[in-house]
C-alpha positions as CSV (number, residue, x, y, z in Angstrom):
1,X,0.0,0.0,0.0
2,X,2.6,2.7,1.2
3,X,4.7,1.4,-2.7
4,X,1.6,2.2,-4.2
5,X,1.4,5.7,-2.6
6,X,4.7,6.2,-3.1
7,X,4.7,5.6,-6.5
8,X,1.9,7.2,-7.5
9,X,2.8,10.4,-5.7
10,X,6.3,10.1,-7.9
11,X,4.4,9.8,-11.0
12,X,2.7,12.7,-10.4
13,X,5.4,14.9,-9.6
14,X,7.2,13.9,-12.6
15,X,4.0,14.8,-14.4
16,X,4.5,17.9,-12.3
17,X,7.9,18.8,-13.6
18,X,7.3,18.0,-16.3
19,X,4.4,20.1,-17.1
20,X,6.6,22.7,-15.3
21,X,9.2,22.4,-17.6
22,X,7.3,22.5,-20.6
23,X,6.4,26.3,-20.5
24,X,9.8,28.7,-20.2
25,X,10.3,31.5,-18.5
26,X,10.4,34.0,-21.8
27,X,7.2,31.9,-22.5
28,X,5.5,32.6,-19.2
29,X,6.7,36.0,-19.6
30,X,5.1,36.9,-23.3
31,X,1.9,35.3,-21.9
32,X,1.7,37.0,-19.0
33,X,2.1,40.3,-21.2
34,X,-0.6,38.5,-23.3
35,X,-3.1,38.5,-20.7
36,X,-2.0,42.0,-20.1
37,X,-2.9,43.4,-23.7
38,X,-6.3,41.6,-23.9
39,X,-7.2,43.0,-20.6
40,X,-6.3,46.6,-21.4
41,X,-8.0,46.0,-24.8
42,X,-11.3,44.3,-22.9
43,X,-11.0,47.1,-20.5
44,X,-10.9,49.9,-23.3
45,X,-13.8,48.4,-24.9
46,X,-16.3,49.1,-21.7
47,X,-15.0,52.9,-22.6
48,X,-18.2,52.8,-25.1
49,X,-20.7,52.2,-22.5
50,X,-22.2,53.9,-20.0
51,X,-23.8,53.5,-16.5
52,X,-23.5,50.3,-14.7
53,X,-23.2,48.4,-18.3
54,X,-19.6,50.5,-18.3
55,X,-19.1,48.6,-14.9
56,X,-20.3,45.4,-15.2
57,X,-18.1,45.0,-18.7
58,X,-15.4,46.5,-16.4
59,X,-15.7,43.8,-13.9
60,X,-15.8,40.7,-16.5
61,X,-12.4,42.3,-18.1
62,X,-10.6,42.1,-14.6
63,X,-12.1,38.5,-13.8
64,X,-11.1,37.4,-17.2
65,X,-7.8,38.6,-16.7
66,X,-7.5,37.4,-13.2
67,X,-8.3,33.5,-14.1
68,X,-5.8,33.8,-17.0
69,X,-3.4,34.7,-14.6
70,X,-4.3,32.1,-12.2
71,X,-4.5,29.5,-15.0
72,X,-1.3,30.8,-15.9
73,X,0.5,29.9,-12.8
74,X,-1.4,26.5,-12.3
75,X,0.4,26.0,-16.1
76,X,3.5,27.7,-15.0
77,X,3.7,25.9,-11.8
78,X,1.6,23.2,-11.0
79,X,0.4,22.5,-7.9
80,X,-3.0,21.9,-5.6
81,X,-2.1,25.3,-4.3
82,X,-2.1,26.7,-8.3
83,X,-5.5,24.6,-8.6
84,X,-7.3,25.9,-5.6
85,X,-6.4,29.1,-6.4
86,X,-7.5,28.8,-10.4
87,X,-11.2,27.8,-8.3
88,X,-10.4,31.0,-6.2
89,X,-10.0,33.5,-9.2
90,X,-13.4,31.8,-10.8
91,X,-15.8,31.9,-7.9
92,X,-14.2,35.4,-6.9
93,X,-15.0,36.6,-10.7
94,X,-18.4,35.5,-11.2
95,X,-19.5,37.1,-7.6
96,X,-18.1,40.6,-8.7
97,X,-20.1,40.7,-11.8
98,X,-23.1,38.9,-9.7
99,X,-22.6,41.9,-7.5
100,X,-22.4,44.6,-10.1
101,X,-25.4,43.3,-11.9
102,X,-27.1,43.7,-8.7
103,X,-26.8,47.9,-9.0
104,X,-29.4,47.6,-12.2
105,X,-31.8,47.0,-9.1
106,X,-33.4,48.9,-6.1
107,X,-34.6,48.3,-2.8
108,X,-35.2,44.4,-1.7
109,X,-34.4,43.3,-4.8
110,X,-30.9,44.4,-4.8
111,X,-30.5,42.4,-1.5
112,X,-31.6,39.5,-2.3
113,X,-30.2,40.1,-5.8
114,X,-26.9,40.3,-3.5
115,X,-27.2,38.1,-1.1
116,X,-28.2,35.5,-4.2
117,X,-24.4,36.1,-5.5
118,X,-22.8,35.8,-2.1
119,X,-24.6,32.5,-1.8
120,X,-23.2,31.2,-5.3
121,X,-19.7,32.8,-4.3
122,X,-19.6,31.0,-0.9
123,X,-21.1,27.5,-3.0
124,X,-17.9,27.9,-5.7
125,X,-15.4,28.5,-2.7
126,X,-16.7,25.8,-0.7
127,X,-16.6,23.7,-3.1
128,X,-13.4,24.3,-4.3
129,X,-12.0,23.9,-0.5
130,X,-13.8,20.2,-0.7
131,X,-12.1,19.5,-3.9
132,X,-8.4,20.9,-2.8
133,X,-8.9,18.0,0.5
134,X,-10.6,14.8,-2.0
135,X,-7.3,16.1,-4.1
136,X,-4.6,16.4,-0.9
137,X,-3.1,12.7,-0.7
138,X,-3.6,10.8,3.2
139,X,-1.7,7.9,4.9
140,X,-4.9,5.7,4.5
141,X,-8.3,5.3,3.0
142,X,-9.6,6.0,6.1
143,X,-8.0,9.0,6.7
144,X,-8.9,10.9,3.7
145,X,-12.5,9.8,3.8
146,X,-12.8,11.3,7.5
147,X,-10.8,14.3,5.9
148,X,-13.1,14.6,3.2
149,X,-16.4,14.0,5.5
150,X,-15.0,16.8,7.4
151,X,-14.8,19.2,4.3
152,X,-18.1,18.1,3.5
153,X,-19.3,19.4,6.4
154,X,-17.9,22.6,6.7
155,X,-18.7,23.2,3.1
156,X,-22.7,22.6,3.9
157,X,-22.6,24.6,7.0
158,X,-21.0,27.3,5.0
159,X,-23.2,27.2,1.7
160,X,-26.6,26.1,4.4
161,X,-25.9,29.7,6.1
162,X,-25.7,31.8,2.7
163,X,-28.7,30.6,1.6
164,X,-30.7,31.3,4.6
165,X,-29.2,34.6,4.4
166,X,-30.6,34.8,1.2
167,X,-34.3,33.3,1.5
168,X,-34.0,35.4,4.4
169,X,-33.9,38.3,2.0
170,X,-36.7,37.6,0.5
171,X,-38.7,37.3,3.7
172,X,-38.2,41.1,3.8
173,X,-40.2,42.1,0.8
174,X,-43.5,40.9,2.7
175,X,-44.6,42.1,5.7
176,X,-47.2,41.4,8.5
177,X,-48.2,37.5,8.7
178,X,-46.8,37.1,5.7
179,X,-42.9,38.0,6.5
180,X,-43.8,36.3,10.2
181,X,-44.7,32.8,8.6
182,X,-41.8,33.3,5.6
183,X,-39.0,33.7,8.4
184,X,-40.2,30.8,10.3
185,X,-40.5,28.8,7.5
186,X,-37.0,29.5,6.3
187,X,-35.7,28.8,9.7
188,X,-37.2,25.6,9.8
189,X,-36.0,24.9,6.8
190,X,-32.6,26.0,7.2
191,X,-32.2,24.5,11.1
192,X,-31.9,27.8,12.7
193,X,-33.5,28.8,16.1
């Protein structure tokens, strides 16, 4: 069992290395100056809009540019750590222009409009903290399915308490009986006292 590990963890760090060498330094360099250009270019291309259009095209150039760079890196340098952080960049990218898009809308709306996004960012980062620990190698089956179980966990806790912040929200809009039975309902449904 512990050859098996063993070898499997040296396959994949020659993989590793490999992949590592396979990109250069002057090539890392002209694509990082690649990513560069296109954002600048993406970026001057919002110039023609206006309002929160201006800001929401604004907000897609700098996440696009952000998971190039972080795919970049994971290319560059492989690792979990490069992987996660790919996952990072995504989730992190999609809530800003979640957010953003939330600003088209007023009052309770916009909440739950942004309380909606901060559930789906906290889903995407959860997740990618579950899949970083199924990835993370462990002295025994046993171990990593407890580790995993664990992440698990955490991850629902996490993603359960975002979106009852969010139905929450939209508890709000009503008021009276109404917003008395909503809130109770969502607590039942979401285990909270």
């Amino acid at each position: 069992m512990k050859f098996t590990r063993t070898l499997i963890a040296s396959v994949a760090a020659a993989l590793m290395a490999t992949s590592a060498f396979a990109m250069t330094k002057e090539e890392h360099k002209a694509e990082k100056d690649r990513i560069s250009a296109t954002y600048k270019a993406d970026k001057k291309s919002c110039d023609a809009m206006k309002d929160n259009a201006k800001d929401i095209c604004v907000k897609e150039a700098k996440g696009k540019e952000d998971i190039a760079k972080a795919e970049l890196e994971a290319q560059y340098k492989p690792s979990a750590k490069a992987t996660h952080k790919v996952a990072d960049a995504r989730a992190d990218a999609a809530y800003e222009v979640a957010k953003e898009k939330c600003d088209d809308m007023k009052g309770n709306e916009k909440d739950v409009c942004v309380k909606d996004a901060k559930a789906a960012h906290v889903k995407a980062k959860e997740d990618a903290k579950v899949a970083a620990v199924q990835a993370k190698p462990a002295d025994s089956m046993a171990e990593k399915k407890a580790d995993v179980a664990e992440a698990k966990k955490d991850a629902n806790a996490e993603k359960n308490e975002a979106n009852y912040k969010a139905a929450k929200e939209r508890c709000d809009a009503m008021s009276g009986d109404a917003k008395s039975k909503c809130v109770d309902d969502m607590k039942r449904m979401y285990n909270k006292s």
